[in-house]
FILONU-717840 format. One record per residue: z, y, x of N, C-alpha, C in turn; residue number from 1; residue in three letters. Coordinates in steps of 0.2 Angstrom, whole numbers, always signed. Atoms other than C-alpha are relative to their C-alpha. Layout:
<nodes>
<node><n_up>Z</n_up><n_north>Y</n_north><n_east>X</n_east><ca_up>Z</ca_up><ca_north>Y</ca_north><ca_east>X</ca_east><c_up>Z</c_up><c_north>Y</c_north><c_east>X</c_east><nr>NUM</nr><rest>ALA</rest></node>
...
</nodes>
This chain:
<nodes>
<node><n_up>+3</n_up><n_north>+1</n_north><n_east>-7</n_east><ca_up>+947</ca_up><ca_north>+648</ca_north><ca_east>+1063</ca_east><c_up>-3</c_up><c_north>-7</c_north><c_east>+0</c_east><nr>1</nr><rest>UNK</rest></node>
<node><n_up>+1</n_up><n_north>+8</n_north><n_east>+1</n_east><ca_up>+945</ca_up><ca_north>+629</ca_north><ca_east>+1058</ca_east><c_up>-5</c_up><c_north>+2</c_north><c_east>-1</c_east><nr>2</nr><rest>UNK</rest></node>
<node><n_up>+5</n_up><n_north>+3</n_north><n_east>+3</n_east><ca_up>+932</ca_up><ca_north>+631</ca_north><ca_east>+1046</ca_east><c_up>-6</c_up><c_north>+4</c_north><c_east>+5</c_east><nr>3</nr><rest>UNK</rest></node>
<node><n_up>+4</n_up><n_north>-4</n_north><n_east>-3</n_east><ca_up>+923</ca_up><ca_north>+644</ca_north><ca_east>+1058</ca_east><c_up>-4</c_up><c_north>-6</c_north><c_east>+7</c_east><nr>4</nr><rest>UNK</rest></node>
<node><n_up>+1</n_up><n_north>+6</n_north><n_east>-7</n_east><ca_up>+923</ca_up><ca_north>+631</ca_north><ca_east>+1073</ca_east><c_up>-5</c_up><c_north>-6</c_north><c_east>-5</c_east><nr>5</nr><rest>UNK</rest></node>
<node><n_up>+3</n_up><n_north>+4</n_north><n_east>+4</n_east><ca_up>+918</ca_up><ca_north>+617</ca_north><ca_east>+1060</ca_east><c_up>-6</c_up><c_north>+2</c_north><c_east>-3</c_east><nr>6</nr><rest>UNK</rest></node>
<node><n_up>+6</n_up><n_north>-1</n_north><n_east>+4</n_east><ca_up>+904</ca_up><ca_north>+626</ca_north><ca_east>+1053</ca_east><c_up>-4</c_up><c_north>+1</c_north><c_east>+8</c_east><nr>7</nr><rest>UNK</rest></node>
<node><n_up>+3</n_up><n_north>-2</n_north><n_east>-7</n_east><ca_up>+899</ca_up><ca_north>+632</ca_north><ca_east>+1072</ca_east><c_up>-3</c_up><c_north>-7</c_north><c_east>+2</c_east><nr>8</nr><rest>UNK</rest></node>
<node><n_up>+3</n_up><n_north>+6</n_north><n_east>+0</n_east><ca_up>+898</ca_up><ca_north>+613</ca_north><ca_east>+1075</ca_east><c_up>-5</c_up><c_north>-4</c_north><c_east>-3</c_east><nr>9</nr><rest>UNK</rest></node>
<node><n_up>+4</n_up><n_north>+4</n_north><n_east>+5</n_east><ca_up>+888</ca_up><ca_north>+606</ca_north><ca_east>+1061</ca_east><c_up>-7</c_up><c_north>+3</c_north><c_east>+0</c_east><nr>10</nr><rest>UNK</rest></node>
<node><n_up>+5</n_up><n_north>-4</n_north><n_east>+0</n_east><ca_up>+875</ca_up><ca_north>+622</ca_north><ca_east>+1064</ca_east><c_up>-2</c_up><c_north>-4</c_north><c_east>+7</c_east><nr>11</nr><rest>UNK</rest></node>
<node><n_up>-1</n_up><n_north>+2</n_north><n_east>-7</n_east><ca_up>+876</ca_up><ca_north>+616</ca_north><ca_east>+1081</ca_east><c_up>-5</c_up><c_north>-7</c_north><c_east>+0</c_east><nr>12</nr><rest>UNK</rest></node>
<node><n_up>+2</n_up><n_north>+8</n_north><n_east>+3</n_east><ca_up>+873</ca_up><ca_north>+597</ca_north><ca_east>+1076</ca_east><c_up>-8</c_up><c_north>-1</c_north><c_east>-3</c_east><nr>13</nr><rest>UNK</rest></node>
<node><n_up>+7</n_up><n_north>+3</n_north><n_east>+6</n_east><ca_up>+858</ca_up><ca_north>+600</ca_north><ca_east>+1063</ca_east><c_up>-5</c_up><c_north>+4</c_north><c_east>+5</c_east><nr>14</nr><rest>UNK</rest></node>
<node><n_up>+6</n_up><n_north>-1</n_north><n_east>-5</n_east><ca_up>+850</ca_up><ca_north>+609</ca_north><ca_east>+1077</ca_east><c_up>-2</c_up><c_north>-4</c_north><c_east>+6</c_east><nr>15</nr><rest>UNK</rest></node>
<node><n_up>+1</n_up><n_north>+6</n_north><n_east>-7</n_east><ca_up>+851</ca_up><ca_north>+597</ca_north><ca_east>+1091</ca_east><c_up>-3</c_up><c_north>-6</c_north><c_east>-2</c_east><nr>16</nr><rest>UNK</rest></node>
<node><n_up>+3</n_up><n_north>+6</n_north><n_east>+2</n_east><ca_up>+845</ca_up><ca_north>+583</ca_north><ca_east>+1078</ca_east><c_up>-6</c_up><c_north>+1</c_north><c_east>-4</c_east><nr>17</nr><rest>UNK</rest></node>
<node><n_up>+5</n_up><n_north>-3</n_north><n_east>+0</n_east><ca_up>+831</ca_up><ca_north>+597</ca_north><ca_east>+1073</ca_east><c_up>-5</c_up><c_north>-1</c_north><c_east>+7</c_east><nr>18</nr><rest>UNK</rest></node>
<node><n_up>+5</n_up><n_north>+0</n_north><n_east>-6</n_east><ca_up>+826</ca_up><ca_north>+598</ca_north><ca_east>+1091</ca_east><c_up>-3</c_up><c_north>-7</c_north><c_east>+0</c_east><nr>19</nr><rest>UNK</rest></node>
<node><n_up>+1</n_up><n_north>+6</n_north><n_east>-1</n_east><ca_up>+825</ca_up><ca_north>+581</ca_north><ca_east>+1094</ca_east><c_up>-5</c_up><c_north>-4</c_north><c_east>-4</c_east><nr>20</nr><rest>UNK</rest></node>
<node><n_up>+5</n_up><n_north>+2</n_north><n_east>+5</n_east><ca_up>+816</ca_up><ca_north>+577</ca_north><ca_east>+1078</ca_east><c_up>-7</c_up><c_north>+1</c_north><c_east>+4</c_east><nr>21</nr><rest>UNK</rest></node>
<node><n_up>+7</n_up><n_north>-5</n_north><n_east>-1</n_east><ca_up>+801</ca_up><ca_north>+590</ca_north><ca_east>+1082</ca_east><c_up>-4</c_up><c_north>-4</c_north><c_east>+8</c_east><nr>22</nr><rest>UNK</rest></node>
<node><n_up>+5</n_up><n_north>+0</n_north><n_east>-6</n_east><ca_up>+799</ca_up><ca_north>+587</ca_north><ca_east>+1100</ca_east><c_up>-3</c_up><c_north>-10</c_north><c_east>+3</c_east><nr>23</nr><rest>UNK</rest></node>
<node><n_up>+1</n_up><n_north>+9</n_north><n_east>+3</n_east><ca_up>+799</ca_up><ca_north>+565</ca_north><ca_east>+1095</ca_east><c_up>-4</c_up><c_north>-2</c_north><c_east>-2</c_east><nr>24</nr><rest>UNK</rest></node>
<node><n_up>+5</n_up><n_north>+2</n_north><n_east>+3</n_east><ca_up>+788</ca_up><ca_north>+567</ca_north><ca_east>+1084</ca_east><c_up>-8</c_up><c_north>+4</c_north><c_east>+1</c_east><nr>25</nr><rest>UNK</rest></node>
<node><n_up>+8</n_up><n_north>-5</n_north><n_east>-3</n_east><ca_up>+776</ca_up><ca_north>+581</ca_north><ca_east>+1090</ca_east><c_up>-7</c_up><c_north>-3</c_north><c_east>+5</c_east><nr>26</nr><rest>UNK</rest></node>
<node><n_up>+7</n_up><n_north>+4</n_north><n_east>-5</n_east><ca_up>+765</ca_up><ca_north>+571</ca_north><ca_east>+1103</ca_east><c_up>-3</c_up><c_north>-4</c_north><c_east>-3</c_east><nr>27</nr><rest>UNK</rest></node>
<node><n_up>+6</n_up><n_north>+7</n_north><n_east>+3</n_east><ca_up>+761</ca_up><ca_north>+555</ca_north><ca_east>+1093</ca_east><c_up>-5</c_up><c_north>+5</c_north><c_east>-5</c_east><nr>28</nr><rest>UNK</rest></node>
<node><n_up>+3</n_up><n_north>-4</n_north><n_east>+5</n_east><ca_up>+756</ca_up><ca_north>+569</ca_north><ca_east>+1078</ca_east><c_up>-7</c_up><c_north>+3</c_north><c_east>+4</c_east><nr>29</nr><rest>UNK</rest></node>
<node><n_up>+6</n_up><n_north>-7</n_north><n_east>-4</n_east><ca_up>+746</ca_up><ca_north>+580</ca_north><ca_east>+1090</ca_east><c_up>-7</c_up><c_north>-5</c_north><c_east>+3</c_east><nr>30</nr><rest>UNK</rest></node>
<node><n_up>+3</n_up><n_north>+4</n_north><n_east>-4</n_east><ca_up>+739</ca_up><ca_north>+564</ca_north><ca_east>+1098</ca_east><c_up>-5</c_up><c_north>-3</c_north><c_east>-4</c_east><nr>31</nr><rest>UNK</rest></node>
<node><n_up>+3</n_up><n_north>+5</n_north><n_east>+8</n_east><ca_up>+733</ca_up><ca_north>+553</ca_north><ca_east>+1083</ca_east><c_up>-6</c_up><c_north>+7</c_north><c_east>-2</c_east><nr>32</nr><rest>UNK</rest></node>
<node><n_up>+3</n_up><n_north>-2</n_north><n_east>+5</n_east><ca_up>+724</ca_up><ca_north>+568</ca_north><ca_east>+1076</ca_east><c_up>-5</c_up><c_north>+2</c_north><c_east>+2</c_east><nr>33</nr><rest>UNK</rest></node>
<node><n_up>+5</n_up><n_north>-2</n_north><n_east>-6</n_east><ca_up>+715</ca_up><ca_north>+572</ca_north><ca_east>+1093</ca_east><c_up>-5</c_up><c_north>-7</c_north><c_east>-1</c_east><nr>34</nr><rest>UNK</rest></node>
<node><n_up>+6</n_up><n_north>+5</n_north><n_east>+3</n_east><ca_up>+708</ca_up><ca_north>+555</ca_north><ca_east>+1093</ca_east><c_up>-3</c_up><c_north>-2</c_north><c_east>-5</c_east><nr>35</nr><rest>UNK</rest></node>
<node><n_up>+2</n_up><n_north>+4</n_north><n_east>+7</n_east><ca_up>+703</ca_up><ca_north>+551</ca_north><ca_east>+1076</ca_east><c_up>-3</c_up><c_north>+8</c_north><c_east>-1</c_east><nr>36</nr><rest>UNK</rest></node>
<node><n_up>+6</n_up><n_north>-5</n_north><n_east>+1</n_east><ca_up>+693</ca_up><ca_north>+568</ca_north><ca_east>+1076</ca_east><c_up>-6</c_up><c_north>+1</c_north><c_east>+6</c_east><nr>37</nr><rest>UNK</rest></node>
<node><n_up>+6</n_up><n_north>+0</n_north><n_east>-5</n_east><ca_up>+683</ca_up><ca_north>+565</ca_north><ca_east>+1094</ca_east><c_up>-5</c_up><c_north>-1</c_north><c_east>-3</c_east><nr>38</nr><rest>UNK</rest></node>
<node><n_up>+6</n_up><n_north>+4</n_north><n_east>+1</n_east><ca_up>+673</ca_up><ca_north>+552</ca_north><ca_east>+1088</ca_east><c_up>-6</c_up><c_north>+4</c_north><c_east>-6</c_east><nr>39</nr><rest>UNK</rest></node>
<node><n_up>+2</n_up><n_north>+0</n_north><n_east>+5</n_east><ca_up>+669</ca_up><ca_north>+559</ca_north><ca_east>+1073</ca_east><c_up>-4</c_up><c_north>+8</c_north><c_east>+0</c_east><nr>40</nr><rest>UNK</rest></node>
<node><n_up>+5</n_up><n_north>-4</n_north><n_east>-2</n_east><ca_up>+662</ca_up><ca_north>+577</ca_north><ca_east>+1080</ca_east><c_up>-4</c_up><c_north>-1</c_north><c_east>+4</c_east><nr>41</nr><rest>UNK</rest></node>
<node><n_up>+3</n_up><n_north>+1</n_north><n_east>-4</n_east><ca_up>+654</ca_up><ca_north>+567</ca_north><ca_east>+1094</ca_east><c_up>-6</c_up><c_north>-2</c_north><c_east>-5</c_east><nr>42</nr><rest>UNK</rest></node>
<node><n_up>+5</n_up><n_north>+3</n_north><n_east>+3</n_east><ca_up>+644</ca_up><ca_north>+556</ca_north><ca_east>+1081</ca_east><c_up>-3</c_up><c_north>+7</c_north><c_east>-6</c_east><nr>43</nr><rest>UNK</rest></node>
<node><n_up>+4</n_up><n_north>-5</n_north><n_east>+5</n_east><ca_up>+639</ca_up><ca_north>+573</ca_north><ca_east>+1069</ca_east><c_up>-4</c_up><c_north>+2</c_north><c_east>+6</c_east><nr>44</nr><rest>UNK</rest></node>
<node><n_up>+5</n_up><n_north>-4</n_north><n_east>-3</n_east><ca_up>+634</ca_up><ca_north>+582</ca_north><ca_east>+1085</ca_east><c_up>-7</c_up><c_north>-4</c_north><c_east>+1</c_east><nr>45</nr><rest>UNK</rest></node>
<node><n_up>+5</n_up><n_north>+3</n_north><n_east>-2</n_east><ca_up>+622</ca_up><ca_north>+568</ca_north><ca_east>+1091</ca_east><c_up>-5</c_up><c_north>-2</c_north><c_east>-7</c_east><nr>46</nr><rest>UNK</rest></node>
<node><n_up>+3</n_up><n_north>+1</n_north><n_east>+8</n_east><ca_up>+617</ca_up><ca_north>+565</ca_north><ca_east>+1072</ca_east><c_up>-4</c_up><c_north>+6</c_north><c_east>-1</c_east><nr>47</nr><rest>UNK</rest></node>
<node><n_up>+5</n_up><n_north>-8</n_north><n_east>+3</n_east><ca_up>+612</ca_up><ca_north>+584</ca_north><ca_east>+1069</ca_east><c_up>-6</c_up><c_north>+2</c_north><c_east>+6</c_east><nr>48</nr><rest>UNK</rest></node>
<node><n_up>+7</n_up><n_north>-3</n_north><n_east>-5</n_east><ca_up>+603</ca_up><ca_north>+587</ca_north><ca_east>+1088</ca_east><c_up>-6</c_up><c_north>-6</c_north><c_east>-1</c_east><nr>49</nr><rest>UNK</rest></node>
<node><n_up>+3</n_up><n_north>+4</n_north><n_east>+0</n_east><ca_up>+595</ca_up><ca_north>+572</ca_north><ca_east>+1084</ca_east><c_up>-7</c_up><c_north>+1</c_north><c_east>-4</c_east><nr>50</nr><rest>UNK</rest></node>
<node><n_up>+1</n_up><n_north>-2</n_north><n_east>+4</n_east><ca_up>+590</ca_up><ca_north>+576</ca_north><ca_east>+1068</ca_east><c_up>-4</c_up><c_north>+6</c_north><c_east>-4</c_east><nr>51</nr><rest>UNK</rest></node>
<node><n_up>+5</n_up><n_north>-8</n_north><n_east>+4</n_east><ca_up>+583</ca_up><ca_north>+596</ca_north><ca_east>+1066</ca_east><c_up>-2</c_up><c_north>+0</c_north><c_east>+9</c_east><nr>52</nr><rest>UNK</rest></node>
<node><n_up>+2</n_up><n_north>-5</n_north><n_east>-5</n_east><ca_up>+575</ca_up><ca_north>+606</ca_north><ca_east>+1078</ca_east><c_up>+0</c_up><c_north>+6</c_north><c_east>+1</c_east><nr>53</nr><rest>UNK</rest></node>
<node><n_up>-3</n_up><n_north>-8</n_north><n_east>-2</n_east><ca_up>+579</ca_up><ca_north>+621</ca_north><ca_east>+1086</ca_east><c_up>-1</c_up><c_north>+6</c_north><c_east>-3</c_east><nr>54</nr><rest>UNK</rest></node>
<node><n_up>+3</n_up><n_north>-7</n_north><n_east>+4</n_east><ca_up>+574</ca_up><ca_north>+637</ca_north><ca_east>+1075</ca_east><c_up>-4</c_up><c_north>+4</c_north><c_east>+4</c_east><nr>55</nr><rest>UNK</rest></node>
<node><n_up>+5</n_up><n_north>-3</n_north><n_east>-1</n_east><ca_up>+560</ca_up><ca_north>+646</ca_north><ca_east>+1083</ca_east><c_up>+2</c_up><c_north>+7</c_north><c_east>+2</c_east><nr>56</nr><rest>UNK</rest></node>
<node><n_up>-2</n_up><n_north>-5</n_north><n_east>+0</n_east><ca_up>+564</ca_up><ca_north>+661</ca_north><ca_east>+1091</ca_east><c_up>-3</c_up><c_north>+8</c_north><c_east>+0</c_east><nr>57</nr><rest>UNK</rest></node>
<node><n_up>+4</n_up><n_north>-8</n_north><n_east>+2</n_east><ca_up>+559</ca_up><ca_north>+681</ca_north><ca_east>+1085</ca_east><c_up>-2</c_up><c_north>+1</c_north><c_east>+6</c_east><nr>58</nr><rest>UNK</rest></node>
<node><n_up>+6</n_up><n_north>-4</n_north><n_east>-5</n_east><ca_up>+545</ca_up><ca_north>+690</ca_north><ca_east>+1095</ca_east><c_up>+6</c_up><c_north>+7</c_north><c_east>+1</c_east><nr>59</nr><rest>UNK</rest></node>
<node><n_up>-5</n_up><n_north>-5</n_north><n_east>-2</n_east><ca_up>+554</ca_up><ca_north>+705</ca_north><ca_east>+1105</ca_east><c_up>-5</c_up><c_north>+5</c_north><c_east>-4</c_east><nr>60</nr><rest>UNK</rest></node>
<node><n_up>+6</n_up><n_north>-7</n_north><n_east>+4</n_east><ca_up>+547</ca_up><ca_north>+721</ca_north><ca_east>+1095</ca_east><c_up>-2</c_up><c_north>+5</c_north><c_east>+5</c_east><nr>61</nr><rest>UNK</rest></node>
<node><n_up>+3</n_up><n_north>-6</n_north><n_east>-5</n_east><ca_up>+538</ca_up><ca_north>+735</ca_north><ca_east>+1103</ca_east><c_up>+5</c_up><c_north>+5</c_north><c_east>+3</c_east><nr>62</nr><rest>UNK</rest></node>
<node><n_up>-6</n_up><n_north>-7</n_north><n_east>-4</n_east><ca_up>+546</ca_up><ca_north>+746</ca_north><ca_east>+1116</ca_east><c_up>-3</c_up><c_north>+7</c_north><c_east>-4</c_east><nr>63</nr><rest>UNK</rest></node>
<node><n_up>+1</n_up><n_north>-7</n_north><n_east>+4</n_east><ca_up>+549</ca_up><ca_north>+764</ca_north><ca_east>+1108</ca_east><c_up>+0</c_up><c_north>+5</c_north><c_east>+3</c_east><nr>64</nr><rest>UNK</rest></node>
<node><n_up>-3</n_up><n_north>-3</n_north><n_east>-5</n_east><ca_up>+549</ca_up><ca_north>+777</ca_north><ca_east>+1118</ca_east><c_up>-3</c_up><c_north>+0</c_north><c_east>+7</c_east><nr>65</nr><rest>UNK</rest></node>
<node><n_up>+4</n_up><n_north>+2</n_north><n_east>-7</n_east><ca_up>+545</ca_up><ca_north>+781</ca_north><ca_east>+1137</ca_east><c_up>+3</c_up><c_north>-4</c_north><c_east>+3</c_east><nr>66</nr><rest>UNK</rest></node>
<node><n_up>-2</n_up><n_north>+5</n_north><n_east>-6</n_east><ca_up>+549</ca_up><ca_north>+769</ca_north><ca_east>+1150</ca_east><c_up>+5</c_up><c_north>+4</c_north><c_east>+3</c_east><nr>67</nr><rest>UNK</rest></node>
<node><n_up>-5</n_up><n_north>-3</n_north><n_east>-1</n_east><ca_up>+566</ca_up><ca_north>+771</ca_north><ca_east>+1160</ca_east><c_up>-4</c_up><c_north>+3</c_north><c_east>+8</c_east><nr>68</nr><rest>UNK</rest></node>
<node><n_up>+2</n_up><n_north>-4</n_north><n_east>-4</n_east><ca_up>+563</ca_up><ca_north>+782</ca_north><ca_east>+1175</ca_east><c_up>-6</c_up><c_north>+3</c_north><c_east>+1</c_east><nr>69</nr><rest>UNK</rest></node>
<node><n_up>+4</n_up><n_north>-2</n_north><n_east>+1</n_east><ca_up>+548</ca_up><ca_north>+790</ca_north><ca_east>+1169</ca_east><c_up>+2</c_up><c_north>+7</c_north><c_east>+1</c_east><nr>70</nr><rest>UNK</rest></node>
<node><n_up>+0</n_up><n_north>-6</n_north><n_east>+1</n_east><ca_up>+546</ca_up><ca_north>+810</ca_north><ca_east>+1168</ca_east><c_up>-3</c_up><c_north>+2</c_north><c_east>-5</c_east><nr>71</nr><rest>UNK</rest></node>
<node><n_up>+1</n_up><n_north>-2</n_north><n_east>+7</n_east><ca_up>+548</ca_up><ca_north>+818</ca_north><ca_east>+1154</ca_east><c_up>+2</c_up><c_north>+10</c_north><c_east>-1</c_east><nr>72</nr><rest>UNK</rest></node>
<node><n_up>+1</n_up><n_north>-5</n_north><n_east>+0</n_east><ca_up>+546</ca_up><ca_north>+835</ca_north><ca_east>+1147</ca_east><c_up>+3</c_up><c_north>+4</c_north><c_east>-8</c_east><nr>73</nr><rest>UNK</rest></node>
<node><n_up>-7</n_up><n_north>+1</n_north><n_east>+7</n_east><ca_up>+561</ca_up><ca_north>+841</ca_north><ca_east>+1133</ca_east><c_up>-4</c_up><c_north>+6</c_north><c_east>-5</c_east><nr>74</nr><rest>UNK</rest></node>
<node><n_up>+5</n_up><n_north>-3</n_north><n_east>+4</n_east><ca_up>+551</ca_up><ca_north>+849</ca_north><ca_east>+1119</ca_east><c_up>+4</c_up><c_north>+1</c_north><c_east>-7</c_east><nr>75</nr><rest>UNK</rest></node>
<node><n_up>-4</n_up><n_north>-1</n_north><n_east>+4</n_east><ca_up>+566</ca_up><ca_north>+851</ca_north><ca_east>+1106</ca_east><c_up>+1</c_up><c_north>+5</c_north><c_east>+0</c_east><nr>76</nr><rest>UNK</rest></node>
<node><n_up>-4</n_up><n_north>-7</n_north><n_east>-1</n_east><ca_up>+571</ca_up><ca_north>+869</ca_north><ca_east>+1103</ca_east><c_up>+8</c_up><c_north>+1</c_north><c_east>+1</c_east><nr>77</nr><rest>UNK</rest></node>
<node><n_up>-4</n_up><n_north>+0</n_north><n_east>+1</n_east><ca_up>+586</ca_up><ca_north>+867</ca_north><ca_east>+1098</ca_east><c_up>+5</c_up><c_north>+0</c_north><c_east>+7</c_east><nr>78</nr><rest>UNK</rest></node>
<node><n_up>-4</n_up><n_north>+1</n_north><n_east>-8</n_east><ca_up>+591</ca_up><ca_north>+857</ca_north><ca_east>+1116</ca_east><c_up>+1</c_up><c_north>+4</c_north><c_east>+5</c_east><nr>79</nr><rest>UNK</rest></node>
<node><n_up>-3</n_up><n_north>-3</n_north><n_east>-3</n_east><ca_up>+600</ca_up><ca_north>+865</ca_north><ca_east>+1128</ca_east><c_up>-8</c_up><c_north>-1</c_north><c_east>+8</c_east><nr>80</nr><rest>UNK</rest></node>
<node><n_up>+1</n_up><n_north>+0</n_north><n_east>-6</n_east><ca_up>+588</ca_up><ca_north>+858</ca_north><ca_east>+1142</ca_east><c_up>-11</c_up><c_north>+1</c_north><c_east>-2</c_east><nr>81</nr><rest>UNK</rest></node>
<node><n_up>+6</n_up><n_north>-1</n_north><n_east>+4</n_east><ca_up>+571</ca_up><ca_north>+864</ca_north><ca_east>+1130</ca_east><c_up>-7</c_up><c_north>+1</c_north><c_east>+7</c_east><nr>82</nr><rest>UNK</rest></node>
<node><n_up>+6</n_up><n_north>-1</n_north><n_east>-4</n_east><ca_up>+555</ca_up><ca_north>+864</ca_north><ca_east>+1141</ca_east><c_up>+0</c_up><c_north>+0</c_north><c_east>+8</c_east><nr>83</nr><rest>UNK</rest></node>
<node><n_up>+2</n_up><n_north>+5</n_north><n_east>-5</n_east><ca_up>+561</ca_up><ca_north>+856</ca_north><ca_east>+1156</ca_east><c_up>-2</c_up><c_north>-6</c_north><c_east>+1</c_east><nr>84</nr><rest>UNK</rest></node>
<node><n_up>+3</n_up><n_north>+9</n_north><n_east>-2</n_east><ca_up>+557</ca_up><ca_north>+841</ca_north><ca_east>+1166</ca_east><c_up>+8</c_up><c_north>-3</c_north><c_east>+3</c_east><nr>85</nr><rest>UNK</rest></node>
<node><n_up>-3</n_up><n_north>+2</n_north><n_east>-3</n_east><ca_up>+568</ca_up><ca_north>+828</ca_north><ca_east>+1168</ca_east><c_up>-3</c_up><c_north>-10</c_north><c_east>+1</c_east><nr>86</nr><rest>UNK</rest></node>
<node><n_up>+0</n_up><n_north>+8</n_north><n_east>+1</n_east><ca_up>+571</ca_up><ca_north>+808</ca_north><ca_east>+1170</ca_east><c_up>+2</c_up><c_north>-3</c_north><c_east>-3</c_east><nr>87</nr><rest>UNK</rest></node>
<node><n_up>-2</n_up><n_north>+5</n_north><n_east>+3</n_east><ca_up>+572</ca_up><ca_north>+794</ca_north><ca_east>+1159</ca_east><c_up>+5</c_up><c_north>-3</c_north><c_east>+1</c_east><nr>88</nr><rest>UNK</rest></node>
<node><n_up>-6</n_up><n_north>+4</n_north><n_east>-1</n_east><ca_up>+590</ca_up><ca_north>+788</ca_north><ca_east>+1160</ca_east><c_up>+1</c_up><c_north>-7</c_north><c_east>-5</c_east><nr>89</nr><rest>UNK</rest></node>
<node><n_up>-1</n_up><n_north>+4</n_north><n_east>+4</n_east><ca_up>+591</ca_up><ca_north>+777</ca_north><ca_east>+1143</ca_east><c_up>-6</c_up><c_north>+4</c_north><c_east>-6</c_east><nr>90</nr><rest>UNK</rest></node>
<node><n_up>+2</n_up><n_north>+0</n_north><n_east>+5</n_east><ca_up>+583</ca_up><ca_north>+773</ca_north><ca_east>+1128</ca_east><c_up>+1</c_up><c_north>-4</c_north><c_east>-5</c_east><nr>91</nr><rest>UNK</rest></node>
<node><n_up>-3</n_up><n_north>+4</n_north><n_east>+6</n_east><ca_up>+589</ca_up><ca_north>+769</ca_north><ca_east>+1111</ca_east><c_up>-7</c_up><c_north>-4</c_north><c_east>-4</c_east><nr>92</nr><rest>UNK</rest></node>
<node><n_up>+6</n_up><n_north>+5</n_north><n_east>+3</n_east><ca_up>+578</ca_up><ca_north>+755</ca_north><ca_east>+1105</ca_east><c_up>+3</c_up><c_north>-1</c_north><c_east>-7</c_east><nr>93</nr><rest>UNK</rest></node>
<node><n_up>-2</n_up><n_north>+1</n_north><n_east>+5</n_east><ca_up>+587</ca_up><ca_north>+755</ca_north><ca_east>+1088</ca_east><c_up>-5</c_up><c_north>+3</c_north><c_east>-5</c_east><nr>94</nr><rest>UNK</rest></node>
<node><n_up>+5</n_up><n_north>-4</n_north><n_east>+4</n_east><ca_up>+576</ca_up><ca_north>+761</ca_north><ca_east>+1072</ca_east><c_up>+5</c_up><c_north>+3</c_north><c_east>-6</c_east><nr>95</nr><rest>UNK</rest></node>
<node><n_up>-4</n_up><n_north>-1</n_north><n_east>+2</n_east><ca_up>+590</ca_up><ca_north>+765</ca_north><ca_east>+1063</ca_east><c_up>+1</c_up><c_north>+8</c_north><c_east>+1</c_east><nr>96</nr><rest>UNK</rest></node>
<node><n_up>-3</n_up><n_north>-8</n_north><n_east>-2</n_east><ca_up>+594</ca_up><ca_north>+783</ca_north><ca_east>+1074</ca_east><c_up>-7</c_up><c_north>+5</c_north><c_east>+1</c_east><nr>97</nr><rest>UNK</rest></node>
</nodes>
């Protein structure tokens, strides 16, 4: 029963001087690392925008396809809706499908 209580205390002990360590030291650590890293993505950012220019941006490619809300006329046989007329709800712009 002794060594139980005595081992309970010294668990007890190594974690209250666990805690105490971590939450001592955790600020200044967390602190120091924040400052000593501003400056030095401040001076890359203004270094690189300084530096290149923007990349140029792609031309939109050609619309495929009818315009949305047009009238259209289903000429697939297979479709359920074959040789009716309907409206443009969407259009897959992908070249892929």
């Amino acid at each position: 029963m002794a060594r139980a209580r005595g081992a309970g205390l010294l668990l007890l002990s190594f974690a209250a001087v666990a805690g105490w360590v971590l939450t001592a030291s955790a600020p200044q650590a967390f602190a120091s690392a924040a400052r000593s890293a501003v400056p030095r993505a401040r001076a890359a950012t203004a270094l690189h925008a300084e530096g290149e220019e923007a990349p140029a941006k792609k031309a939109k490619a050609a619309w495929i396809g009818p315009q949305k809300g047009s009238s259209v006329k289903i000429l697939r046989p297979e479709s359920y809706w074959f040789q009716m007329r309907g409206t443009v709800v969407n259009v897959n712009q992908k070249p892929e499908v």
